[in-house]
ZADO-1210 file (C-alpha; in nm, 4 decimals, padded with zeros to 6 digits):
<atoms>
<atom x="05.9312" y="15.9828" z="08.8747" code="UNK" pos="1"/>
<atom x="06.1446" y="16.2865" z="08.6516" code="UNK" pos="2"/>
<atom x="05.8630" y="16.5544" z="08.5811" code="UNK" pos="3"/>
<atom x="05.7247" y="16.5406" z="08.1946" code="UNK" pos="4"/>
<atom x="05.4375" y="16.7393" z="07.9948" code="UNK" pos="5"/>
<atom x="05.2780" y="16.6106" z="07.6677" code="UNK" pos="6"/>
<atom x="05.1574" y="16.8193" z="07.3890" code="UNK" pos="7"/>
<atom x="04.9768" y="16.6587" z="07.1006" code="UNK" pos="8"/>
<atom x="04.8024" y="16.8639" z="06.8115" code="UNK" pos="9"/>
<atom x="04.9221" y="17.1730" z="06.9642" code="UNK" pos="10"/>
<atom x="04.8446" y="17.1541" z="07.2910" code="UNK" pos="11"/>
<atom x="04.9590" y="17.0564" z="07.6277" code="UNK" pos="12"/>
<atom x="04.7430" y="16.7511" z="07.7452" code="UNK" pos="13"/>
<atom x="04.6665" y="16.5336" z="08.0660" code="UNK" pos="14"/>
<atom x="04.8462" y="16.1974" z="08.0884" code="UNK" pos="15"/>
<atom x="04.5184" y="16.0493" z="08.1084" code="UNK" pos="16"/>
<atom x="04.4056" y="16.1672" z="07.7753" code="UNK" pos="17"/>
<atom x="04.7616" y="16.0110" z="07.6503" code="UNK" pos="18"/>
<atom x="04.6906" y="15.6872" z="07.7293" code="UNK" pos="19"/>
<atom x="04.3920" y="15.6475" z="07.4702" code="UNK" pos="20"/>
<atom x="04.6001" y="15.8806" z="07.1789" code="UNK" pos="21"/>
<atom x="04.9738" y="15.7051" z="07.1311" code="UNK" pos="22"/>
<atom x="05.0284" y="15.3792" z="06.8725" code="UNK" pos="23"/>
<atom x="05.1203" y="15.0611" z="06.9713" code="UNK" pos="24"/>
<atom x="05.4875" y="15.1594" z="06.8767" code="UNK" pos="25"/>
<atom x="05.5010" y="15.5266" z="06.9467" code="UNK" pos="26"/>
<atom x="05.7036" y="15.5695" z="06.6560" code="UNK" pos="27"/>
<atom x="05.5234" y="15.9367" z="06.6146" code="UNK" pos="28"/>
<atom x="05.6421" y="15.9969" z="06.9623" code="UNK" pos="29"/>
<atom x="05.9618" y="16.2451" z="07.0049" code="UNK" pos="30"/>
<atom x="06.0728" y="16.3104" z="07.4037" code="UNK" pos="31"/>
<atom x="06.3112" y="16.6016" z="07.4228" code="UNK" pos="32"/>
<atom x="06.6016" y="16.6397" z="07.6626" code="UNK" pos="33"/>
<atom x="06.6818" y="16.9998" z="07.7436" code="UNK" pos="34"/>
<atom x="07.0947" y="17.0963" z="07.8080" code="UNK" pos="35"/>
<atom x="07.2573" y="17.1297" z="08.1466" code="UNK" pos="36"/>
<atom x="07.0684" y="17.4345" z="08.3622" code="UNK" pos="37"/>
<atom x="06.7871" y="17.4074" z="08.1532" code="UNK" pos="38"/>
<atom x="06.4350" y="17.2649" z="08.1858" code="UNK" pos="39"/>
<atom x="06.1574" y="17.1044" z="07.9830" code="UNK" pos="40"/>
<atom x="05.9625" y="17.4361" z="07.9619" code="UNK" pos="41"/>
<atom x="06.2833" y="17.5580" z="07.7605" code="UNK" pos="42"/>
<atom x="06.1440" y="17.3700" z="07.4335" code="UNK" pos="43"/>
<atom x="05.7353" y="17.4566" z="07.4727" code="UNK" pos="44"/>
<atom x="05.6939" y="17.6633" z="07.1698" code="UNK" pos="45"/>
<atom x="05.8929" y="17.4209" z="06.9647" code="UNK" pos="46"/>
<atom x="05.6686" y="17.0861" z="07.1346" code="UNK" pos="47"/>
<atom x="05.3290" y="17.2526" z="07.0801" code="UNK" pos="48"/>
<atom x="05.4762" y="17.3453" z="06.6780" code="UNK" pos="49"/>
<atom x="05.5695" y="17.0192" z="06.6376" code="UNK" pos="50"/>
<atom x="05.2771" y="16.8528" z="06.7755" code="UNK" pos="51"/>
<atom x="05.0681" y="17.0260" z="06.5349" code="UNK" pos="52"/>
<atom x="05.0658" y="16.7381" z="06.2764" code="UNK" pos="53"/>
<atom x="04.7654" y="16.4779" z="06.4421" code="UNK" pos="54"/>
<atom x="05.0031" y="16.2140" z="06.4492" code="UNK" pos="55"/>
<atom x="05.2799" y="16.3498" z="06.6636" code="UNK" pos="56"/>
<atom x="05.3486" y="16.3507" z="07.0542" code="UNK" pos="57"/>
<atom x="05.6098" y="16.5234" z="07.2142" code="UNK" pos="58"/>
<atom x="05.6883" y="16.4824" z="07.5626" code="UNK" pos="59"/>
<atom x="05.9388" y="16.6943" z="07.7046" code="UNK" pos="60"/>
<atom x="06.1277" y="16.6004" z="08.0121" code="UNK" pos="61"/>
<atom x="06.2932" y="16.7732" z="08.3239" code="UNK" pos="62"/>
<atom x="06.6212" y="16.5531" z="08.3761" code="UNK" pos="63"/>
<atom x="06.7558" y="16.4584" z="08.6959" code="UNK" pos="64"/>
<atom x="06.8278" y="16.7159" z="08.9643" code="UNK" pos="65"/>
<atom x="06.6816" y="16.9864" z="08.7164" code="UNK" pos="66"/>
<atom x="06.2834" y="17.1589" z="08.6228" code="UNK" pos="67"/>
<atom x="06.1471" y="17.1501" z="08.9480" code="UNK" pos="68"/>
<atom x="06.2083" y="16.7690" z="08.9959" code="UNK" pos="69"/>
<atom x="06.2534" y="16.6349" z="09.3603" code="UNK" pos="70"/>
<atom x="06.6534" y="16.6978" z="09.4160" code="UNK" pos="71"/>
<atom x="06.9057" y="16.3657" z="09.4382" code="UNK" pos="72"/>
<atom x="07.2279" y="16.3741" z="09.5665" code="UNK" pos="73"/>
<atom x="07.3754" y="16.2493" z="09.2754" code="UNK" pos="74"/>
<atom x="07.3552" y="16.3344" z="08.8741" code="UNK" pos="75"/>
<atom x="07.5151" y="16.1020" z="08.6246" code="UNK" pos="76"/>
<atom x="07.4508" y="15.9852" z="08.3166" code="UNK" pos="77"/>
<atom x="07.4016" y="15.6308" z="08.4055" code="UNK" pos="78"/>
<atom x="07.1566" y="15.7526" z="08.6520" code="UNK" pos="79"/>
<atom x="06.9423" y="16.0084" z="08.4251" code="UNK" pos="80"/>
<atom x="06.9548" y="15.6755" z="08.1652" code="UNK" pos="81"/>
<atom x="06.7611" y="15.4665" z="08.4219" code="UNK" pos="82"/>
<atom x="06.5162" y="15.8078" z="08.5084" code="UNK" pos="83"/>
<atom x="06.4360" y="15.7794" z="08.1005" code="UNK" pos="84"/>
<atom x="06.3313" y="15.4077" z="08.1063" code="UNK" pos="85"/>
<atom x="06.0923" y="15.4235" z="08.3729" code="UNK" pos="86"/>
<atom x="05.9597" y="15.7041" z="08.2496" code="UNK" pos="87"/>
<atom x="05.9305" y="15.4805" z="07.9043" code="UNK" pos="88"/>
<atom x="05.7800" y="15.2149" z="08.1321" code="UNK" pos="89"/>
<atom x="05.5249" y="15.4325" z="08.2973" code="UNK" pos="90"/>
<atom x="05.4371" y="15.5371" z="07.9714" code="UNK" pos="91"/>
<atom x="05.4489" y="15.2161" z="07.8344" code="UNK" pos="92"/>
<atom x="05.6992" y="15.3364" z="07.5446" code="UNK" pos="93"/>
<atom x="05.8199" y="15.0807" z="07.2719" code="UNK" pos="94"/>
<atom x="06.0150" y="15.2723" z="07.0100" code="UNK" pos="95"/>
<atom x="06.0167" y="15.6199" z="06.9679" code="UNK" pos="96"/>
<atom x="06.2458" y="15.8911" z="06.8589" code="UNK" pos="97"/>
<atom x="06.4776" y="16.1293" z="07.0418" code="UNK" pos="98"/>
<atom x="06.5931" y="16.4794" z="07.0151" code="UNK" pos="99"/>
<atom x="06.8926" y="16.5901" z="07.2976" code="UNK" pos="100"/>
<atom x="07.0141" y="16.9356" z="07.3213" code="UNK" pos="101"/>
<atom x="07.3651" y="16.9439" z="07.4922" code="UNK" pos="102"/>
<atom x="07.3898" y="16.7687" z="07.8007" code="UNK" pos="103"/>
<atom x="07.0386" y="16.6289" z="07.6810" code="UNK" pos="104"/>
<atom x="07.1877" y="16.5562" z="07.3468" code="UNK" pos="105"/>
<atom x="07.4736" y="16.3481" z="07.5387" code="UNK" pos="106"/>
<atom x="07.2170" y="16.1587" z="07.7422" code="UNK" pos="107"/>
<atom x="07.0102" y="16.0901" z="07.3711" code="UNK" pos="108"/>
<atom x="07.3153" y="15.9310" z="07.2367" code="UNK" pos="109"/>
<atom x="07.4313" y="15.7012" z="07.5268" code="UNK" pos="110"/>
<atom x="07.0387" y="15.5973" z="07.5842" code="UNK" pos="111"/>
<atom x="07.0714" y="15.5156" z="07.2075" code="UNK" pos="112"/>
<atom x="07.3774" y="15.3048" z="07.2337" code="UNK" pos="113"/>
<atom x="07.3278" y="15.1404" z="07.5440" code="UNK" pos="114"/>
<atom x="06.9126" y="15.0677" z="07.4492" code="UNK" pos="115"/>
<atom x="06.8561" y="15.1232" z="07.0681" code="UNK" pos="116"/>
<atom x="06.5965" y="14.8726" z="07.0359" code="UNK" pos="117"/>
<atom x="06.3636" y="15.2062" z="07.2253" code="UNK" pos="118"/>
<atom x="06.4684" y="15.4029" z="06.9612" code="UNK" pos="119"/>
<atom x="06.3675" y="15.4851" z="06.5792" code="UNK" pos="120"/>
<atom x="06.5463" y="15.7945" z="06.5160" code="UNK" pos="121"/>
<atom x="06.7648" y="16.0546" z="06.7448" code="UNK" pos="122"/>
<atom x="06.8489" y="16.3813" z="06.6986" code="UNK" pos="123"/>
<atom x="07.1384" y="16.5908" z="06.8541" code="UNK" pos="124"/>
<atom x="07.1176" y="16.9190" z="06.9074" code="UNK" pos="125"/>
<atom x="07.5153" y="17.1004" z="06.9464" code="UNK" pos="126"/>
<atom x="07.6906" y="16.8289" z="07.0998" code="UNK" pos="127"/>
<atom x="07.9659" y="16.5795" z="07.0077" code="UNK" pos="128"/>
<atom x="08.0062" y="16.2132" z="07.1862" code="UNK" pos="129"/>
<atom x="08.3637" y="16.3798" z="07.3360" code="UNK" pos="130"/>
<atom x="08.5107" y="16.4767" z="07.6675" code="UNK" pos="131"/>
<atom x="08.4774" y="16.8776" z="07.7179" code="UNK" pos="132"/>
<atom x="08.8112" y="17.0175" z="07.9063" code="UNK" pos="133"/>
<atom x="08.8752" y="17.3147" z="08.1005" code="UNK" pos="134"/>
<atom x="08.4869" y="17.4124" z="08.2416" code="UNK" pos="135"/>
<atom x="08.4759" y="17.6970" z="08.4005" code="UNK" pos="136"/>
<atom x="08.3359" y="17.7067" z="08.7156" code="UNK" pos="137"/>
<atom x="08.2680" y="18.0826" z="08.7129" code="UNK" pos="138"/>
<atom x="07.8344" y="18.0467" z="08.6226" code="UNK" pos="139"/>
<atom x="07.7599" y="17.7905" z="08.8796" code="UNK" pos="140"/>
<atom x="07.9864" y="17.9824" z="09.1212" code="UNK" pos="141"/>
<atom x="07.8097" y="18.3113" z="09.0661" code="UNK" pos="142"/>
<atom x="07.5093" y="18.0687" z="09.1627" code="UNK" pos="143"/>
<atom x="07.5379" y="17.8995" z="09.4080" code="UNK" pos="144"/>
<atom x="07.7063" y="18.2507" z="09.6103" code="UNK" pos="145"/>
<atom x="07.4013" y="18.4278" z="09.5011" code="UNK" pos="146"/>
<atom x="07.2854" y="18.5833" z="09.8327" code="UNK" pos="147"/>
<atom x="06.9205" y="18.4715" z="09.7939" code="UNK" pos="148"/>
<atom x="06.8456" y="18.6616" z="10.1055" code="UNK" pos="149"/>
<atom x="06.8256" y="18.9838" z="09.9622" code="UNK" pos="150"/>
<atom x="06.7013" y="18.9158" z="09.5784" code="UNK" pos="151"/>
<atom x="06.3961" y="19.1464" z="09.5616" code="UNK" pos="152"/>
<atom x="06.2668" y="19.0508" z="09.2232" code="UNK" pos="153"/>
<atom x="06.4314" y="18.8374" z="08.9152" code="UNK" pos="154"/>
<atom x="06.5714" y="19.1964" z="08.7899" code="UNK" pos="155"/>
<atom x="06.7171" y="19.2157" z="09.0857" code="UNK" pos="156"/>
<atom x="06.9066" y="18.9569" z="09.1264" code="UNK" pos="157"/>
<atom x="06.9914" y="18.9563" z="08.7237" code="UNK" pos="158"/>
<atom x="07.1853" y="19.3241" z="08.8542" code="UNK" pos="159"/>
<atom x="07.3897" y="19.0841" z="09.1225" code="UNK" pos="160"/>
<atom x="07.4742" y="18.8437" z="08.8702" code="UNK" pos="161"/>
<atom x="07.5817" y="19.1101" z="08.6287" code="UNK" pos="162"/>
<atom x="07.9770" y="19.1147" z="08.7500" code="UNK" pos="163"/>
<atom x="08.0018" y="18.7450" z="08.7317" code="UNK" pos="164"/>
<atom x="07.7774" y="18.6656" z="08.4204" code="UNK" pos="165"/>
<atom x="07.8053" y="18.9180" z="08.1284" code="UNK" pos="166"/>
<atom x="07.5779" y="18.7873" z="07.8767" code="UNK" pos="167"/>
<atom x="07.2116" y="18.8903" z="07.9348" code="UNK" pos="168"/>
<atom x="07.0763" y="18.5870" z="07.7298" code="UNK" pos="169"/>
<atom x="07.2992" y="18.3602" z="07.9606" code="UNK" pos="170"/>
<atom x="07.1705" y="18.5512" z="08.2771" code="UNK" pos="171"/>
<atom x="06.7974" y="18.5178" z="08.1849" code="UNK" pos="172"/>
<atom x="06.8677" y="18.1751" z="08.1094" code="UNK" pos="173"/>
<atom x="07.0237" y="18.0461" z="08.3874" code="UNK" pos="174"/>
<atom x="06.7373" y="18.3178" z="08.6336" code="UNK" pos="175"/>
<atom x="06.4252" y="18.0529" z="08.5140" code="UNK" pos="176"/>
<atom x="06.5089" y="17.8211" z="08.7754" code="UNK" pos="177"/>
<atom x="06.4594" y="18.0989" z="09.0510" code="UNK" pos="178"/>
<atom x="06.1533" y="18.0476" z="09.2222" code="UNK" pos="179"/>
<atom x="05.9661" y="18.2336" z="09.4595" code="UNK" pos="180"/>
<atom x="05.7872" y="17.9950" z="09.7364" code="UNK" pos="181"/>
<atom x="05.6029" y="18.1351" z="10.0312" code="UNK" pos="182"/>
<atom x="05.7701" y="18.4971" z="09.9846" code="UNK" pos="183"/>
<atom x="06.1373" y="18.3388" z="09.9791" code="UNK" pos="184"/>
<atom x="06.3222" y="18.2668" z="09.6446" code="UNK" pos="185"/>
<atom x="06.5450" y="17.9723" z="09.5698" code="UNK" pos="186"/>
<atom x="06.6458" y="17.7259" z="09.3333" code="UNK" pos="187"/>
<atom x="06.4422" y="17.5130" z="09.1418" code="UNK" pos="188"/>
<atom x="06.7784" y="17.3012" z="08.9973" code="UNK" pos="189"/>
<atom x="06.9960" y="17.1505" z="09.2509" code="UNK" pos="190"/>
<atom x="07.3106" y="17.3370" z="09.1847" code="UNK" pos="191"/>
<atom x="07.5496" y="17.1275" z="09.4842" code="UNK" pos="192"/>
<atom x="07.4861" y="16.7838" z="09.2614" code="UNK" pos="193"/>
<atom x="07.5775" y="16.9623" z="08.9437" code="UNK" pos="194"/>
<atom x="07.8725" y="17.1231" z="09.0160" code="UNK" pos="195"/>
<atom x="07.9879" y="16.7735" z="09.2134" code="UNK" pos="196"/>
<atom x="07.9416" y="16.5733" z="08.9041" code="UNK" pos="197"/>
<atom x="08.0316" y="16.8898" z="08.6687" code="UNK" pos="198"/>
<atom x="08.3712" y="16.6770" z="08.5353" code="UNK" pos="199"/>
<atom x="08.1507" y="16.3571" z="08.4468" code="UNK" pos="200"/>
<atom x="07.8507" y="16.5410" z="08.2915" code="UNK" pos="201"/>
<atom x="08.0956" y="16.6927" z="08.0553" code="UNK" pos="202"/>
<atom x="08.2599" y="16.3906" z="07.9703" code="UNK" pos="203"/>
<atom x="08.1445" y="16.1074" z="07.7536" code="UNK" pos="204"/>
<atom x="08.1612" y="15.8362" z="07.9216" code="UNK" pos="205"/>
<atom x="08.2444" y="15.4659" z="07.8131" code="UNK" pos="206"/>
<atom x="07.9213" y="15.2131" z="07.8779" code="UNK" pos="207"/>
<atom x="07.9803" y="14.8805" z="07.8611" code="UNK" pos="208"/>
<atom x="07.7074" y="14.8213" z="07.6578" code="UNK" pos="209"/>
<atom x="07.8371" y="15.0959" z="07.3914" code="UNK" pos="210"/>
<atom x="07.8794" y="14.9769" z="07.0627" code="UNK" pos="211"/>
<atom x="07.7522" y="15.1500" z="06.6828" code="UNK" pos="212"/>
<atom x="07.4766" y="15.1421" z="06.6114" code="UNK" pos="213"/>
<atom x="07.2547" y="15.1932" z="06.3010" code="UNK" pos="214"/>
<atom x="06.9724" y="15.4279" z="06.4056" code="UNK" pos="215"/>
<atom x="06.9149" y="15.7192" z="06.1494" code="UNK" pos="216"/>
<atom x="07.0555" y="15.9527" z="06.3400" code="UNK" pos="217"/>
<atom x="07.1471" y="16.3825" z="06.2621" code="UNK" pos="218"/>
<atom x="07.3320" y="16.6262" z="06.4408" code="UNK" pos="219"/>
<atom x="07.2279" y="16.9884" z="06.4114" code="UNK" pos="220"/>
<atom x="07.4729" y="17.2114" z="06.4981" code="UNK" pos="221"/>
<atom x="07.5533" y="17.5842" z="06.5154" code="UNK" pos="222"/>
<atom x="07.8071" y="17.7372" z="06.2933" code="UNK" pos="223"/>
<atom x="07.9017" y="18.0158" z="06.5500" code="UNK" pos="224"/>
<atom x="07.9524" y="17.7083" z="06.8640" code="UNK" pos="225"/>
<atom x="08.2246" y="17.5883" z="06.9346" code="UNK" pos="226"/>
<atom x="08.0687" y="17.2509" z="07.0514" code="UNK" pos="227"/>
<atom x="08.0892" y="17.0448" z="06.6873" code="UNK" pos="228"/>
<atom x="08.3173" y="17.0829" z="06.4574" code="UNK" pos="229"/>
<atom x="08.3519" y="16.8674" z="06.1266" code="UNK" pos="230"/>
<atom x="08.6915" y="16.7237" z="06.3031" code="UNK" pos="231"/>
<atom x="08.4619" y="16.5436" z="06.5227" code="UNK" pos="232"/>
<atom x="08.2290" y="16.3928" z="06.2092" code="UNK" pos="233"/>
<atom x="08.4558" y="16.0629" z="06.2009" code="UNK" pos="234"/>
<atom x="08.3664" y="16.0102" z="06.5970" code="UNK" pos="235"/>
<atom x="08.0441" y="16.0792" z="06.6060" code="UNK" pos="236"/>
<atom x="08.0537" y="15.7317" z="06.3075" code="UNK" pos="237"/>
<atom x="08.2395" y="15.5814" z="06.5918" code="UNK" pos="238"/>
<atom x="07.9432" y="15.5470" z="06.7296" code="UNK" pos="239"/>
<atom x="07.6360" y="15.6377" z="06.4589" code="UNK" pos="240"/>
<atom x="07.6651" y="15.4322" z="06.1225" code="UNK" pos="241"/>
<atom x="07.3664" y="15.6346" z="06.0008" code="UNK" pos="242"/>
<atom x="07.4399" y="15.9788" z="06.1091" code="UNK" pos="243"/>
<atom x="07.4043" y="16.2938" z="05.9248" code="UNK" pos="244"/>
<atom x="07.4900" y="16.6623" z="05.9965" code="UNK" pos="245"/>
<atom x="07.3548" y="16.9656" z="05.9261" code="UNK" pos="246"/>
<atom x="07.4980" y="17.3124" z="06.0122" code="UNK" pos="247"/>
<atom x="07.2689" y="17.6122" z="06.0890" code="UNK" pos="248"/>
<atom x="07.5340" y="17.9100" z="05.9717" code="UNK" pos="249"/>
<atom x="07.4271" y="18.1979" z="06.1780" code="UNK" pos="250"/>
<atom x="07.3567" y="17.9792" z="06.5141" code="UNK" pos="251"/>
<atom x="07.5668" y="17.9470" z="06.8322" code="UNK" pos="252"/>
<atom x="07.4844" y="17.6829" z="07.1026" code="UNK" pos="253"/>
<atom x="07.1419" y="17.7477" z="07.1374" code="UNK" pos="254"/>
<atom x="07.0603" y="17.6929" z="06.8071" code="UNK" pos="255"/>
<atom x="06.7142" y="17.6082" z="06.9008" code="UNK" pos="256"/>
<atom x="06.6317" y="17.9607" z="07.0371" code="UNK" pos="257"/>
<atom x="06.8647" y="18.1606" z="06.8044" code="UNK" pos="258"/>
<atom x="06.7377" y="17.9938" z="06.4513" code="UNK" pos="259"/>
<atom x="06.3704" y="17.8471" z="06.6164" code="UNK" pos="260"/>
<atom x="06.2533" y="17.8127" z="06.2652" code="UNK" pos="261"/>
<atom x="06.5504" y="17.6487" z="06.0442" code="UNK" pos="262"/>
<atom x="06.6058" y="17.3914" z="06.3382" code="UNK" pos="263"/>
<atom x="06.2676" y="17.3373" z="06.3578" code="UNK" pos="264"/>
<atom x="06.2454" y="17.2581" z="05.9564" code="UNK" pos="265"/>
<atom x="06.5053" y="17.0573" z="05.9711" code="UNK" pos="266"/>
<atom x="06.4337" y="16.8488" z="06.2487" code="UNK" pos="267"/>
<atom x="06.0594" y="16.7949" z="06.1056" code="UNK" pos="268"/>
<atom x="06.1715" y="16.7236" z="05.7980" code="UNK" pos="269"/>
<atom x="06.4217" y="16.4385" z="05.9387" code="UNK" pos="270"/>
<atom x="06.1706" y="16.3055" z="06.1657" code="UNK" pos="271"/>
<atom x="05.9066" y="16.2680" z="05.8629" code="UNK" pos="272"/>
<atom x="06.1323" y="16.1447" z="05.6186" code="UNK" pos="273"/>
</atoms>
């Protein structure tokens, strides 16, 4: 079982207590997926904001391979789709909505298409239903041949990462998922699975069991990425009859962090609407 946390009315709360709380069809549920290197924790502020209103749950979920979770050997789509619906089976999930950041946001659309009677309304954070070209392999490089051995402290190894990575938001980013276990640090994400399956996870792939679909759907993107574009509008109906799009102006890819309170009005008012 992938690692989750609940929050309801603010607060993070035992699965027991979760049980007794959630309607029949969990249509005031929302489970977030966090992007690629990232990790449930990533989206706490905006869960416990969002749980605020008595009727909401938010669950937020460490995918496959990342937040701590017990490391596979392989990370795919297909795979982190069938992680999702046990989870939904443990938690004995009927309907519910979505929200997908990136990688996440991928994995929100293709759970969408390939289950959307699960699903009352999704929401997708920066990312288009499209194959990304050219990844550079230069940040999980710098990584993986991070000499563990002699990181003192998280500073410390943000200095080793600083001729590799230049963007201190990036760095700091990417540094959560060092931990430090009985005196020795390592990685909480397993980095050899990600950069093995790096091609498919930033690819789109073609499910059998793909076809539109009509769930009220909205893509939030940033103004400043260079993930969504209004080229890509017309695909994303390839896919989404009931999609809508809203652009945050002054927002890159993590529009979540960089704008916390636009995306959060938007994606409350959506979800309440």
């Amino acid at each position: 079982m992938i690692n989750f946390e609940i929050y309801k009315k603010g607060q993070k709360i035992e699965y027991t207590r979760y049980i007794h709380s959630f309607d029949k069809e969990n249509i005031n549920t929302l489970f977030i997926f966090h992007g690629l290197y990232g990790r449930g924790k990533n989206w706490q502020s905006f869960a416990k904001k969002m749980s605020q209103n008595k009727k909401t749950i938010i669950i937020t979920v460490d995918l496959r391979n990342h937040g701590g979770n017990v490391f596979n050997e392989n990370i795919s789509y297909s795979l982190m789709i069938e992680d999702i619906l046990n989870l939904f089976n443990y938690l004995e999930i009927k309907k519910t909505n979505l929200l997908g950041h990136s990688m996440g946001g991928k994995l929100a659309m293709l759970l969408a298409l390939s289950n959307p009677n699960y699903i009352n309304k999704i929401i997708i954070a920066d990312i288009a239903p499209v194959n990304y070209k050219n990844y550079d392999n230069r940040i999980i490089d710098a990584l993986l041949n991070l000499n563990l051995r002699i990181v003192k402290n998280r500073n410390h190894a943000d200095e080793l990462l600083l001729n590799h990575i230049d963007q201190k938001f990036l760095r700091l980013f990417l540094l959560q998922n060092l931990q430090l276990i009985d005196g020795k640090y390592s990685w909480s994400i397993n980095l050899t699975a990600i950069k093995r399956a790096m091609i498919d996870l930033r690819s789109f792939p073609k499910m059998e069991t793909n076809n539109k679909v009509d769930i009220k759907s909205l893509c939030i993107y940033g103004g400043k990425s260079d993930y969504v574009n209004e080229d890509q509008f017309e695909v994303f109906k390839n896919y989404f009859t009931n999609i809508k799009f809203y652009k945050i102006k002054n927002a890159g890819h993590f529009l979540h962090i960089e704008t916390p309170d636009e995306f959060y009005e938007v994606s409350k008012k959506f979800l309440e609407d």
